[in-house]
MOPAC internal coordinates of N, CA, C and O (Angstrom, degrees):
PM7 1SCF
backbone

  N    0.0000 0     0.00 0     0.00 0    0    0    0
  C    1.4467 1     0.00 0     0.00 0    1    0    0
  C    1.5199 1   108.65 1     0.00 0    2    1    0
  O    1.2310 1   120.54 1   -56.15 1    3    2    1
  N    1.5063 1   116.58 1   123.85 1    3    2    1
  C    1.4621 1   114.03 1   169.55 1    5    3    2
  C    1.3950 1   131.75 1   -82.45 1    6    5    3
  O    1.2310 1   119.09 1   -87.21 1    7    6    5
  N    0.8981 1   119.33 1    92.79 1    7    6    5
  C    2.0099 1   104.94 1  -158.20 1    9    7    6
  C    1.9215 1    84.61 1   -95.86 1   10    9    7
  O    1.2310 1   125.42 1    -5.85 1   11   10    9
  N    1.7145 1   107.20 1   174.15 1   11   10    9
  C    1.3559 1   132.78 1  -177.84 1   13   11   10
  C    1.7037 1    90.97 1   -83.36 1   14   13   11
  O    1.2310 1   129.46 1   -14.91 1   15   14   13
  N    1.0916 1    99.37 1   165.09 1   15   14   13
  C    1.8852 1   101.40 1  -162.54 1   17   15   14
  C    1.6373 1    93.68 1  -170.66 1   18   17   15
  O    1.2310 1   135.31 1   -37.99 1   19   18   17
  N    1.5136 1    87.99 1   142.01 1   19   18   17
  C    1.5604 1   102.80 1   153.31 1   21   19   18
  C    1.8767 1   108.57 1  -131.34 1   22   21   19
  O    1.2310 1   130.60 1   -18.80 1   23   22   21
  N    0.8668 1    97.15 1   161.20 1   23   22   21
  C    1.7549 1   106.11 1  -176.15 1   25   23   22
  C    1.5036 1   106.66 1  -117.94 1   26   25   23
  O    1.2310 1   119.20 1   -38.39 1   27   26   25
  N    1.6213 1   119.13 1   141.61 1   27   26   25
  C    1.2214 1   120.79 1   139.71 1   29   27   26
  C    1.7267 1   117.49 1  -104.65 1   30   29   27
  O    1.2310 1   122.86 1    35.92 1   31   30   29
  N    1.4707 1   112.12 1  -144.08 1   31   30   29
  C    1.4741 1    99.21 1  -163.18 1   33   31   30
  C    2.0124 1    99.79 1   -90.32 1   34   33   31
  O    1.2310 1   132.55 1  -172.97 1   35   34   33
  N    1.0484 1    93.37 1     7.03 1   35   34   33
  C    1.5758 1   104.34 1  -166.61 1   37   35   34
  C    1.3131 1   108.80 1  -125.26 1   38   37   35
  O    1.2310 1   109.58 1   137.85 1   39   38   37
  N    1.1403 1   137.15 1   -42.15 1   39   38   37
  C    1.1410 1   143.63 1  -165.43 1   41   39   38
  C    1.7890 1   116.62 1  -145.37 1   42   41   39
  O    1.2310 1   125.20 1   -31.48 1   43   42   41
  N    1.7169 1   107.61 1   148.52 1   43   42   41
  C    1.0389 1   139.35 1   171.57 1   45   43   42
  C    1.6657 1   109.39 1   -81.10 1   46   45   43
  O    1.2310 1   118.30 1   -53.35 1   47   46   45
  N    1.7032 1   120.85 1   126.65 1   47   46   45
  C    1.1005 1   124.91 1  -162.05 1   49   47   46
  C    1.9228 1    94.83 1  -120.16 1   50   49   47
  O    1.2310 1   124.04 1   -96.27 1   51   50   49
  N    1.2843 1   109.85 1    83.73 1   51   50   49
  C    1.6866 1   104.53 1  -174.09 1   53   51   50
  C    1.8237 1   100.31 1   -86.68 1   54   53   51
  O    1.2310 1   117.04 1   -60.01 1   55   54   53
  N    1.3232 1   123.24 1   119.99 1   55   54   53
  C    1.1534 1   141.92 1   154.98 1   57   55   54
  C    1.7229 1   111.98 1   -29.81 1   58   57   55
  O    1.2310 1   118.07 1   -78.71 1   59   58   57
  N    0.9497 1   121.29 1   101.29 1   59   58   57
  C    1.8608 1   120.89 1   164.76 1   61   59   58
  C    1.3789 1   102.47 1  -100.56 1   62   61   59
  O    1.2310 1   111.83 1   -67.95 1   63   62   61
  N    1.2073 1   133.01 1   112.05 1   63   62   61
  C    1.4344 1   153.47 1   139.15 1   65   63   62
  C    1.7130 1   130.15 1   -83.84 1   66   65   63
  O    1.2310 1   121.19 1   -45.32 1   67   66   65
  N    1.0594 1   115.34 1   134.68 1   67   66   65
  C    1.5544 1   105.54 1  -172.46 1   69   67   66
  C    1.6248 1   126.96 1   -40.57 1   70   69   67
  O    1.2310 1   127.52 1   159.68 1   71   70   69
  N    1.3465 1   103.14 1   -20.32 1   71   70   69
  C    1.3574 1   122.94 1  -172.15 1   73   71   70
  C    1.7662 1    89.83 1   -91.68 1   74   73   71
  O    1.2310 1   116.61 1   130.72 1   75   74   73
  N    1.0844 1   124.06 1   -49.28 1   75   74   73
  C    1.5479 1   112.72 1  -178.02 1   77   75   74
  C    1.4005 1   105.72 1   -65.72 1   78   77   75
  O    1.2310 1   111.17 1   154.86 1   79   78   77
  N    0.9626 1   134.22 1   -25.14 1   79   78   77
  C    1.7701 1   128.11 1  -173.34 1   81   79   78
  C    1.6747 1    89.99 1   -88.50 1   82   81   79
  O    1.2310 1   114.54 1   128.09 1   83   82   81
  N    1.2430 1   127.95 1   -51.91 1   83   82   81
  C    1.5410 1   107.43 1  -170.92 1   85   83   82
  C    1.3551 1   102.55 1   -54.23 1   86   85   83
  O    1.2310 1   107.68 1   131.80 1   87   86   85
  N    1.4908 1   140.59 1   -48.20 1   87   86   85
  C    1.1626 1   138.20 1  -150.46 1   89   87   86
  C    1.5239 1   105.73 1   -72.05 1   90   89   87
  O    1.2310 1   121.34 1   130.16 1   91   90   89
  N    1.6680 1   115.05 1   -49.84 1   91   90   89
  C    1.4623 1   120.42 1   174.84 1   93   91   90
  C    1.8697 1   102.60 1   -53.79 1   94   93   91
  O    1.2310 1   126.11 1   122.72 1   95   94   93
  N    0.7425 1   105.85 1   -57.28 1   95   94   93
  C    2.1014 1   101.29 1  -177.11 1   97   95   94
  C    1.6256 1   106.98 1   -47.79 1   98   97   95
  O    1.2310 1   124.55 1   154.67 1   99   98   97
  N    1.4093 1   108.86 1   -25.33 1   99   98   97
  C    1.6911 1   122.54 1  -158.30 1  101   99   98
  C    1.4908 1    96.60 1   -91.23 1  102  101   99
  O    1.2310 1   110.70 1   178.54 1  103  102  101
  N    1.2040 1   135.10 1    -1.46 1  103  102  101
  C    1.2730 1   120.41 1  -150.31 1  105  103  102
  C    1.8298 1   111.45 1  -163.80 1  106  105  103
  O    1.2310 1   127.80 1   159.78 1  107  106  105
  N    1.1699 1   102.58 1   -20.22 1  107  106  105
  C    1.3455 1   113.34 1   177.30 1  109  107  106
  C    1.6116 1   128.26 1  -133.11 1  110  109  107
  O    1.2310 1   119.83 1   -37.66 1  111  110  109
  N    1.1007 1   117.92 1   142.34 1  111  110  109
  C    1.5629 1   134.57 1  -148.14 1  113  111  110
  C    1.8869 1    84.47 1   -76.07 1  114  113  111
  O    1.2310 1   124.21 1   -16.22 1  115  114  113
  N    1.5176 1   109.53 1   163.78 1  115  114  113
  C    1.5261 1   123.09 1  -158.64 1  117  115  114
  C    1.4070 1    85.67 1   -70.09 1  118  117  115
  O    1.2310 1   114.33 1   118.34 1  119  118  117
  N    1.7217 1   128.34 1   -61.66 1  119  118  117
  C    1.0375 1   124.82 1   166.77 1  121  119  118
  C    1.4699 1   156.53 1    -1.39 1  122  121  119
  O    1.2310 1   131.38 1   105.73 1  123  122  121
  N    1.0971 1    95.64 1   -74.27 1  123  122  121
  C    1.5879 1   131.34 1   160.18 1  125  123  122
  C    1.5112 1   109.46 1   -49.54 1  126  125  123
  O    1.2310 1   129.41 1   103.81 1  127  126  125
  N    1.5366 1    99.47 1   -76.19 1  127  126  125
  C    1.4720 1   100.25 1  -179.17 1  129  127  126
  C    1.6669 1   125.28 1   -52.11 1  130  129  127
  O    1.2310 1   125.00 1   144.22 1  131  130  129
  N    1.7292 1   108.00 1   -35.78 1  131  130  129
  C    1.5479 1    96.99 1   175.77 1  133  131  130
  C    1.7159 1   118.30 1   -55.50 1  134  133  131
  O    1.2310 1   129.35 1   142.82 1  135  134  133
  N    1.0321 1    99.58 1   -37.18 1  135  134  133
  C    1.7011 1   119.76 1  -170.68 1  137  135  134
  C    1.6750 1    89.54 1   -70.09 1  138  137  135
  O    1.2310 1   120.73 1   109.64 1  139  138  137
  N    1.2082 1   116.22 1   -70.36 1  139  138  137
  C    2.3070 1    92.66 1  -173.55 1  141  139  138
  C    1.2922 1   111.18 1   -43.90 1  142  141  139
  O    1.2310 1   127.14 1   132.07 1  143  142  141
  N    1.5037 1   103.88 1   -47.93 1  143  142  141
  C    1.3209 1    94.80 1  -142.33 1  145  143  142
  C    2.0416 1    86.90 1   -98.14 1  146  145  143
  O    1.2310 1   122.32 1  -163.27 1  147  146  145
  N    0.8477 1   113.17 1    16.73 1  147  146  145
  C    2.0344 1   103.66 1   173.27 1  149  147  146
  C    1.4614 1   120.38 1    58.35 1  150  149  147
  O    1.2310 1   122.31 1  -139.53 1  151  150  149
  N    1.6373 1   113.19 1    40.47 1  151  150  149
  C    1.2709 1   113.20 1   178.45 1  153  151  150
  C    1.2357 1    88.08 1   -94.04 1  154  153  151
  O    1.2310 1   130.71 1    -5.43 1  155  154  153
  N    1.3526 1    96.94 1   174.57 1  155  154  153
  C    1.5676 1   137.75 1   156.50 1  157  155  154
  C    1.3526 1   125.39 1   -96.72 1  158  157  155
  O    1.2310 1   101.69 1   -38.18 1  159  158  157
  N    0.9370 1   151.02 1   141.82 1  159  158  157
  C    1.8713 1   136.10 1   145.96 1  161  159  158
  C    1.4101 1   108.84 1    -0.46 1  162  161  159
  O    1.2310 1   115.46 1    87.05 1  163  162  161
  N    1.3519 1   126.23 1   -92.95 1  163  162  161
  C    1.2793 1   107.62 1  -176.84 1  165  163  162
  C    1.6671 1   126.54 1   -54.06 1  166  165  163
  O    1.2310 1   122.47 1   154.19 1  167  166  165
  N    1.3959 1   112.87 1   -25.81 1  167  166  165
  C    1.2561 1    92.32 1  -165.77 1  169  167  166
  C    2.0883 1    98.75 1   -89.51 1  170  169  167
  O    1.2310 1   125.46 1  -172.87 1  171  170  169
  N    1.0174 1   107.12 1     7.13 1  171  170  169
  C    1.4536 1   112.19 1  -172.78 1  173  171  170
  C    1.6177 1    95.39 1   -97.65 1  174  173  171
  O    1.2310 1   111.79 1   141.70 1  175  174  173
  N    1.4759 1   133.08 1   -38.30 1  175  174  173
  C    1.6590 1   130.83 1   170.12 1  177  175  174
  C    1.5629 1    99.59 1   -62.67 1  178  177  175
  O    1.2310 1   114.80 1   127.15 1  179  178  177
  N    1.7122 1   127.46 1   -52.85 1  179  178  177
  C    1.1587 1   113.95 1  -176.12 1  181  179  178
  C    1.5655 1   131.98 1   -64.01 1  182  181  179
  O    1.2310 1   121.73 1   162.20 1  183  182  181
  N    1.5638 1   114.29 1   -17.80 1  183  182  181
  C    1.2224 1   113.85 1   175.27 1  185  183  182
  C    1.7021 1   108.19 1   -95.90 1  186  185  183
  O    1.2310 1   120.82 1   176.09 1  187  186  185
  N    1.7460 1   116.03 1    -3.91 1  187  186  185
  C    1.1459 1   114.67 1   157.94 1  189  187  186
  C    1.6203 1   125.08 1   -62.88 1  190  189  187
  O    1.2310 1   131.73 1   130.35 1  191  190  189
  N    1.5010 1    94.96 1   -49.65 1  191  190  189
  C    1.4282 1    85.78 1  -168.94 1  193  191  190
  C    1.6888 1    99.22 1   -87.01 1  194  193  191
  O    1.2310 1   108.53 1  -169.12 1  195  194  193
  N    1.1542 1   139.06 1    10.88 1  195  194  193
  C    1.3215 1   125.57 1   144.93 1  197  195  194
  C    1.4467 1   120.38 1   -76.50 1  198  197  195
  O    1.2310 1   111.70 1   176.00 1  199  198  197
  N    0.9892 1   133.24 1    -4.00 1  199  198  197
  C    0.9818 1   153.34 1   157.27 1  201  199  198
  C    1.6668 1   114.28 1   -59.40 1  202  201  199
  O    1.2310 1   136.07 1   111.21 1  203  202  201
  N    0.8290 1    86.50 1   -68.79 1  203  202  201
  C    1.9486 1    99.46 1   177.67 1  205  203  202
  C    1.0424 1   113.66 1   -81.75 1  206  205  203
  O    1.2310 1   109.77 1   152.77 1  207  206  205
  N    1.7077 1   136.81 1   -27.23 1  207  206  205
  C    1.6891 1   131.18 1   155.80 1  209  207  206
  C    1.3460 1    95.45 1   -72.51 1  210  209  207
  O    1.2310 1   109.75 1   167.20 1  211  210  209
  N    1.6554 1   136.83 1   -12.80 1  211  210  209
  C    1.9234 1    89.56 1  -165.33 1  213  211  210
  C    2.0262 1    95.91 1    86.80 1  214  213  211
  O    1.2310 1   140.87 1   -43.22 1  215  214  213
  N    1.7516 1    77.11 1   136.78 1  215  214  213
  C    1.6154 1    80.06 1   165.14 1  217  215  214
  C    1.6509 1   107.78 1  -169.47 1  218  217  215
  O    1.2310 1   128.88 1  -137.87 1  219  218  217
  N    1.4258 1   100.49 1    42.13 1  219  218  217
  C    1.4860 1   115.61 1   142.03 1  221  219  218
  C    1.3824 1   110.85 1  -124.06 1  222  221  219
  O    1.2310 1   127.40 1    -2.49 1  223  222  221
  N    1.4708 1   103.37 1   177.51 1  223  222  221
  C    1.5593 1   115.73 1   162.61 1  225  223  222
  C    1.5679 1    96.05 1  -138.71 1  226  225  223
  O    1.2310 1   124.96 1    22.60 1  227  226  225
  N    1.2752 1   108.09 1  -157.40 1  227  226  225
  C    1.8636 1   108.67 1   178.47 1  229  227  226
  C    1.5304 1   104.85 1  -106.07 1  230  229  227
  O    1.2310 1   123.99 1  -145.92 1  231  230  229
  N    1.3749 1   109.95 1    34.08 1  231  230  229
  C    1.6076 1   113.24 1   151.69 1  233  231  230
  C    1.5881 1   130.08 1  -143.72 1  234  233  231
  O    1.2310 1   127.89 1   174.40 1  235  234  233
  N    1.5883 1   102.42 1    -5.60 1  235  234  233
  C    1.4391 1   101.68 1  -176.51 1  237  235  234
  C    1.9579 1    99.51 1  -144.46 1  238  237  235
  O    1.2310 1   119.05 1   -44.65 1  239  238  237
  N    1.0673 1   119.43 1   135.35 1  239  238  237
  C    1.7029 1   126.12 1   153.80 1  241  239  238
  C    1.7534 1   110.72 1  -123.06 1  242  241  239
  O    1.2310 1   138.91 1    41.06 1  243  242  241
  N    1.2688 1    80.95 1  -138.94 1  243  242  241
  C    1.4410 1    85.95 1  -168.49 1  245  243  242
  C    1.5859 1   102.78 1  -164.15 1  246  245  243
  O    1.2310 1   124.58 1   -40.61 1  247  246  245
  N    1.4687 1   108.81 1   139.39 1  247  246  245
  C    1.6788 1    98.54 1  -179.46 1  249  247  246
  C    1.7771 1    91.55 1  -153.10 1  250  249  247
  O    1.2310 1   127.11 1   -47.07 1  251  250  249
  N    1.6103 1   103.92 1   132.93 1  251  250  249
  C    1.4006 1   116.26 1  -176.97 1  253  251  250
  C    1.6358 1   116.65 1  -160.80 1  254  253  251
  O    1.2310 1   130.48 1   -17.34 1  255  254  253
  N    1.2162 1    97.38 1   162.66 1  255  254  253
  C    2.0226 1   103.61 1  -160.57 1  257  255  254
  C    1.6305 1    87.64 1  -106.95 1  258  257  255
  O    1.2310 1   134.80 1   -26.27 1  259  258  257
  N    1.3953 1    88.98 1   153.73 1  259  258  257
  C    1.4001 1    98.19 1   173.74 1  261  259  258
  C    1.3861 1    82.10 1  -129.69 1  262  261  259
  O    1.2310 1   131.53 1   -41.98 1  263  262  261
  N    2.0315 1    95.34 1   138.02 1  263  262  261
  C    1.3281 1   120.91 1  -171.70 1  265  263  262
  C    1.8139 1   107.50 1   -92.14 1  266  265  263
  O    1.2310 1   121.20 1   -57.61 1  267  266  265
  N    1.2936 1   115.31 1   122.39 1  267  266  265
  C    1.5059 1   121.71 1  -169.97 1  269  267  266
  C    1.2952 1    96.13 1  -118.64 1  270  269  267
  O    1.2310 1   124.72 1   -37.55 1  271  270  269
  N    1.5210 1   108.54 1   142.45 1  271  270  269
  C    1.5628 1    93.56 1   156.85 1  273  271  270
  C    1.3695 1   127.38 1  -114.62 1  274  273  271
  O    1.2310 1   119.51 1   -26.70 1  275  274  273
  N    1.3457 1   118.53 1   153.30 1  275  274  273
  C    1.3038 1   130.38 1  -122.56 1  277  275  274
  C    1.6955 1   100.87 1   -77.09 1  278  277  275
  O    1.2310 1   126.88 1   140.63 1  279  278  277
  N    1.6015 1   104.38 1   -39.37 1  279  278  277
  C    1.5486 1   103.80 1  -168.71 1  281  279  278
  C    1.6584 1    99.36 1   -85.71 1  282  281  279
  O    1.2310 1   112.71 1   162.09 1  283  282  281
  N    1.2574 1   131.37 1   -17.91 1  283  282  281
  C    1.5726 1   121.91 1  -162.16 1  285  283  282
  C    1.9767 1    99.24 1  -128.62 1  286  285  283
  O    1.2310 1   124.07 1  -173.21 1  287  286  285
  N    1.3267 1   109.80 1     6.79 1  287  286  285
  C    1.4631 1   116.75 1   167.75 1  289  287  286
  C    1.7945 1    95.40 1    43.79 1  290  289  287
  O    1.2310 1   116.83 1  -140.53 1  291  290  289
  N    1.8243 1   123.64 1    39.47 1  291  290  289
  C    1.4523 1    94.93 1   168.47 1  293  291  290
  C    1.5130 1    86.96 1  -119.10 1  294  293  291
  O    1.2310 1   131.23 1   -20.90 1  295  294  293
  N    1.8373 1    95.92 1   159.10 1  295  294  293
  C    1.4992 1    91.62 1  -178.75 1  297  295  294
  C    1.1526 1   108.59 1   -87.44 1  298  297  295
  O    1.2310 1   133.19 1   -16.06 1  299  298  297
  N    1.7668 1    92.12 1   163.94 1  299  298  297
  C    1.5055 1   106.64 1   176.01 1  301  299  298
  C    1.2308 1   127.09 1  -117.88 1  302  301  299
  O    1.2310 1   114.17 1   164.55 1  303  302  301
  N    1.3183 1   128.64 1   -15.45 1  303  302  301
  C    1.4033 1   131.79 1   164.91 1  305  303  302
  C    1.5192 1   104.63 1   175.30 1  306  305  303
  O    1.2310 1   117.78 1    18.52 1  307  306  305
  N    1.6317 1   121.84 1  -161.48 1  307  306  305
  C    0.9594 1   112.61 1  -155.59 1  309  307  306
  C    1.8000 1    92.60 1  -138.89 1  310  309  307
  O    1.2310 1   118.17 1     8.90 1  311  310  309
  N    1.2098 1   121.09 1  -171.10 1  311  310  309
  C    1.3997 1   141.49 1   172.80 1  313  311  310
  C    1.2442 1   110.82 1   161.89 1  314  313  311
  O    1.2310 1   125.83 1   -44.88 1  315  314  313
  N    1.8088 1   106.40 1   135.12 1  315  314  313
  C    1.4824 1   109.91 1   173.23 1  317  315  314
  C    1.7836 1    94.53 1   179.99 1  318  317  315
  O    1.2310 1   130.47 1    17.17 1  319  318  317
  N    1.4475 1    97.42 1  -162.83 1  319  318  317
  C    1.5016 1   100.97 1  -175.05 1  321  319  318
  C    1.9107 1    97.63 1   -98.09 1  322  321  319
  O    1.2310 1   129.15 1    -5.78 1  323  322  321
  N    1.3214 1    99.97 1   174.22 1  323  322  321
  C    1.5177 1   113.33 1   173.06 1  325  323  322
  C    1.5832 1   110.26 1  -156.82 1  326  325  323
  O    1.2310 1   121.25 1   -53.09 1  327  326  325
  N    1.3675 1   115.22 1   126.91 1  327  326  325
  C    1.6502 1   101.78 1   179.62 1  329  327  326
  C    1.2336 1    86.92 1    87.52 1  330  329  327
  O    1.2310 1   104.14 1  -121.66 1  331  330  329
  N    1.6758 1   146.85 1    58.34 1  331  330  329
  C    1.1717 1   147.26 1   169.24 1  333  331  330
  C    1.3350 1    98.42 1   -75.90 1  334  333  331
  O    1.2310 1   106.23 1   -53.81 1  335  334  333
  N    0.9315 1   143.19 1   126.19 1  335  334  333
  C    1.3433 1   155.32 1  -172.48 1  337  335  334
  C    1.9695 1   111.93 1  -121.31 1  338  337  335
  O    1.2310 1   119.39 1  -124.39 1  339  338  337
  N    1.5747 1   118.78 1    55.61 1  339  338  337
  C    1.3204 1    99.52 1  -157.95 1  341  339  338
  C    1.6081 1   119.13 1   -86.27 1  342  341  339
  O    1.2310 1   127.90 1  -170.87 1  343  342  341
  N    1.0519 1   102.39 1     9.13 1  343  342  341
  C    1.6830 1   128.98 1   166.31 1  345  343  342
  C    1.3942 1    93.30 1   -59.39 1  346  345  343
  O    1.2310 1   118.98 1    83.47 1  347  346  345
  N    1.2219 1   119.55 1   -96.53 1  347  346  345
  C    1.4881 1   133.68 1  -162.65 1  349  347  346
  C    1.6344 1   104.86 1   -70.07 1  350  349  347
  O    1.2310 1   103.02 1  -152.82 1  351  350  349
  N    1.3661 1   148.77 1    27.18 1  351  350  349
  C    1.4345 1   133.03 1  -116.30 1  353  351  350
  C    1.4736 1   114.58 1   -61.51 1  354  353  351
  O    1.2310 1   135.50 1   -71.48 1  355  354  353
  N    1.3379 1    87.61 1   108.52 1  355  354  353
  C    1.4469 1   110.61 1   176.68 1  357  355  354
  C    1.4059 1   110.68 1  -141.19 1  358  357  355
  O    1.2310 1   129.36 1   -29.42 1  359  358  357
  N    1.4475 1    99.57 1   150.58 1  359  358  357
  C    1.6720 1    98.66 1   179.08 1  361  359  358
  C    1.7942 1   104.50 1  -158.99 1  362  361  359
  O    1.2310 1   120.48 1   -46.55 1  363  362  361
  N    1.0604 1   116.69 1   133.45 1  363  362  361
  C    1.3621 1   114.62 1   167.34 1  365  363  362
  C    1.5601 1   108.42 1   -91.89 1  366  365  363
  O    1.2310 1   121.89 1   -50.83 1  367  366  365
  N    1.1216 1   113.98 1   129.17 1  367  366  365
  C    1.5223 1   141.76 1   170.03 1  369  367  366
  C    1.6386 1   116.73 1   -55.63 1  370  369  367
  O    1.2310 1   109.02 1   -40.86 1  371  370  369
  N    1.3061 1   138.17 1   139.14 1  371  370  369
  C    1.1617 1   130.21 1   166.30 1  373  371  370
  C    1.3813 1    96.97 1  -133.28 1  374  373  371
  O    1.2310 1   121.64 1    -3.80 1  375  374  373
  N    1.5517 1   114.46 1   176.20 1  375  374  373
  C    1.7393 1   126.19 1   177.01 1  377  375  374
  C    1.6770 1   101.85 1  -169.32 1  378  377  375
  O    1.2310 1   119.17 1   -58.05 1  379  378  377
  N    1.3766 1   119.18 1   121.95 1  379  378  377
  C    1.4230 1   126.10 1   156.72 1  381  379  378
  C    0.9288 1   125.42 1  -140.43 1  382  381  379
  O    1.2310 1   117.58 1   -20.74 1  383  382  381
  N    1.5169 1   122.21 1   159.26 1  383  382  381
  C    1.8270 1   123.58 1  -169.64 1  385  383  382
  C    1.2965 1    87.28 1  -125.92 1  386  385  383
  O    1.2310 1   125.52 1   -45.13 1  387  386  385
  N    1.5212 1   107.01 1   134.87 1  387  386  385
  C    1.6202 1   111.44 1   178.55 1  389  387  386
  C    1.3776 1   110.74 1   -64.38 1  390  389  387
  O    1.2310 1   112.18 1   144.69 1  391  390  389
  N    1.0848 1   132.35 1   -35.31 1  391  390  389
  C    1.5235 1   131.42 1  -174.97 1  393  391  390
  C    1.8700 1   119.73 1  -128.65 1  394  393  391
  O    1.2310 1   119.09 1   -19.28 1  395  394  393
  N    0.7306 1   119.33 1   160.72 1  395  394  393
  C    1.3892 1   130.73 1   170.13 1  397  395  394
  C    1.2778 1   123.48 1   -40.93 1  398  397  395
  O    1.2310 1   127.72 1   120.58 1  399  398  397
  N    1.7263 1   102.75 1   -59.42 1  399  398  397
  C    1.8256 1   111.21 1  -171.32 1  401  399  398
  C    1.2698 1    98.48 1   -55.33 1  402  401  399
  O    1.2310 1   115.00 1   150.56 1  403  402  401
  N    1.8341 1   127.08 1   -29.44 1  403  402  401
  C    1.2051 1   116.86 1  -158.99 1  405  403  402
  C    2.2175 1   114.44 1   -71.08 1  406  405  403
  O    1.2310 1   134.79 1   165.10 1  407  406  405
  N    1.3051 1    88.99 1   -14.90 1  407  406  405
  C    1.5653 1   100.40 1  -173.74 1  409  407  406
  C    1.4503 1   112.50 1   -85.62 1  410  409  407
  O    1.2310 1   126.96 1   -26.31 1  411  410  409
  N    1.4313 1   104.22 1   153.69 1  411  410  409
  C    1.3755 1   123.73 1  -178.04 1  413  411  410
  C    1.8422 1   108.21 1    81.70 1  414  413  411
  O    1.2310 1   124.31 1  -149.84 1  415  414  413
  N    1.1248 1   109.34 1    30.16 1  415  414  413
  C    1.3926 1   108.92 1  -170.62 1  417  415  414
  C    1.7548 1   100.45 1  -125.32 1  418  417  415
  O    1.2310 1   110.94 1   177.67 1  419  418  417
  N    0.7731 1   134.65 1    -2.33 1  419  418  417
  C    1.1495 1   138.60 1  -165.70 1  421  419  418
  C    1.2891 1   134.90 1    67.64 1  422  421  419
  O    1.2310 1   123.81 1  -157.02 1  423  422  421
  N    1.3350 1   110.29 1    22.98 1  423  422  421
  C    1.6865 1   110.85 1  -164.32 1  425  423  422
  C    1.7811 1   101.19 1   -92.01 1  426  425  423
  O    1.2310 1   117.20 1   161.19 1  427  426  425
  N    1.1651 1   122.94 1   -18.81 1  427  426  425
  C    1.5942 1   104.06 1   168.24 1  429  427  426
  C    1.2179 1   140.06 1  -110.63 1  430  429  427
  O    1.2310 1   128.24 1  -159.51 1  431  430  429
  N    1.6212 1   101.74 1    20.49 1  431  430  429
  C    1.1256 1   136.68 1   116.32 1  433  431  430
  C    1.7115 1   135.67 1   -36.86 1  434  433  431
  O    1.2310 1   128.48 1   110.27 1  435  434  433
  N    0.7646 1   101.28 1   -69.73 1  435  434  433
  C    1.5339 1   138.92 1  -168.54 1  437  435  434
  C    1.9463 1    78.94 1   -65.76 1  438  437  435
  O    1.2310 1   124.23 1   101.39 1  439  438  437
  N    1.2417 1   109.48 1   -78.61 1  439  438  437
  C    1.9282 1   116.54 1  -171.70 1  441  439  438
  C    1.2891 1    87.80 1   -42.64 1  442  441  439
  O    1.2310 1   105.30 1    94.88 1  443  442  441
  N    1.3438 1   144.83 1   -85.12 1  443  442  441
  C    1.1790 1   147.05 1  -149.69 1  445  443  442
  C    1.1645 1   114.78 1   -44.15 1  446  445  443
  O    1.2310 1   113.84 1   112.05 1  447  446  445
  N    1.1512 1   129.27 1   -67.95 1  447  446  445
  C    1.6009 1   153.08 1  -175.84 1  449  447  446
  C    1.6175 1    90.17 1   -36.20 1  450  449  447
  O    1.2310 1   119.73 1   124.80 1  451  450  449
  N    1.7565 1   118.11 1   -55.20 1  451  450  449
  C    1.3861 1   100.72 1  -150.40 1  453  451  450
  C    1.2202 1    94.50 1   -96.34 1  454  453  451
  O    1.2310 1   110.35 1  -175.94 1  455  454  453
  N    1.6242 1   135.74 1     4.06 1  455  454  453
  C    1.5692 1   134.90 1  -167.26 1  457  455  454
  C    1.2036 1   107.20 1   -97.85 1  458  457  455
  O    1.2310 1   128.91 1   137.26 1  459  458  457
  N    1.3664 1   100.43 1   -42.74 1  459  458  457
  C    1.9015 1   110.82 1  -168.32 1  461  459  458
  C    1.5075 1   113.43 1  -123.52 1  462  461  459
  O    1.2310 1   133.28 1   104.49 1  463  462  461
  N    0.5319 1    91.95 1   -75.51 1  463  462  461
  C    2.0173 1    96.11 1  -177.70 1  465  463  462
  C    1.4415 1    90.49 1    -5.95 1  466  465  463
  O    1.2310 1   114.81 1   111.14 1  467  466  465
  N    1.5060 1   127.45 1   -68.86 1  467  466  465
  C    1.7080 1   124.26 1  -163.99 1  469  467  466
  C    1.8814 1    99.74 1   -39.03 1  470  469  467
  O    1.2310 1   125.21 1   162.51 1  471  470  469
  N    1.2715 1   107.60 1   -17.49 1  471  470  469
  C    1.5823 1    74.85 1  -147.55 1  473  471  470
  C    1.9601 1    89.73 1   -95.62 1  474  473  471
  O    1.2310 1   124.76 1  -170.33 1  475  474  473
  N    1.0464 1   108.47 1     9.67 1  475  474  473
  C    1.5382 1   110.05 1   158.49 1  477  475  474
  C    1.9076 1    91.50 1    61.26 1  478  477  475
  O    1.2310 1   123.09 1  -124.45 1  479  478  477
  N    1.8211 1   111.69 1    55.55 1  479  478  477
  C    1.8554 1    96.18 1   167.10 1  481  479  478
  C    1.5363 1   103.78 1   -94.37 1  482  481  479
  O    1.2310 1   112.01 1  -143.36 1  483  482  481
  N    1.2084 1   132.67 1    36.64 1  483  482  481
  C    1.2658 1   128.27 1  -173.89 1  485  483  482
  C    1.4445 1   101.39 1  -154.87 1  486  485  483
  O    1.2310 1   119.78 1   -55.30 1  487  486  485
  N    1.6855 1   118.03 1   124.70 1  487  486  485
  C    1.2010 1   127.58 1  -150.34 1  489  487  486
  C    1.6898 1    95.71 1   -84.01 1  490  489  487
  O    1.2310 1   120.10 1   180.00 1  491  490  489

């Protein structure tokens, strides 16, 4: 799967958009997909059944990177907005590392800096 990406010196920044999650459910075996994209069971039923409700309306989505790393392509967690609000532009921010070992290392840091900070939402 080719997703839109930005890179830091550590990590691969793949773009998840609502349209990229329908297409991954549309196209790839339960399998497969837990392993790109670093679900679990639950978190692979919950992005199913968002999947099948829909998870915009005509005022809010959602757009977020899934953190890969660069030399072993497994993911490592996630960051993006939720509750995109681009009417009013507002957005609350989220950030998680699937596991433990991955913390204290600076990598969501590191995601952030090169995802968001550019876009200057903080005066």
């Amino acid at each position: 799967m080719i997703f839109d990406s930005l890179e830091t010196a550590r990590l691969q920044l793949n773009l998840i958009t609502p349209a990229v999650l329908h297409e991954v459910f549309r196209t790839l075996e339960k399998e497969t997909l837990k392993k790109i994209m670093g679900f679990d069971e639950q978190a692979y039923e919950s992005h199913l059944e968002m999947h099948r409700k829909g998870m915009e309306t005509n005022r809010l989505s959602l757009l977020y990177f899934l953190l890969t790393d660069k030399k072993t392509g497994q993911p490592l967690g996630t960051c993006g907005f939720h509750t995109w609000n681009a009417t009013h532009r507002r957005a609350e921010l989220f950030y998680s590392l699937l596991s433990d070992e991955h913390k204290q290392k600076g990598l969501m840091t590191e995601a952030l800096e090169r995802a968001y900070w550019p876009m200057a939402l903080i005066p």
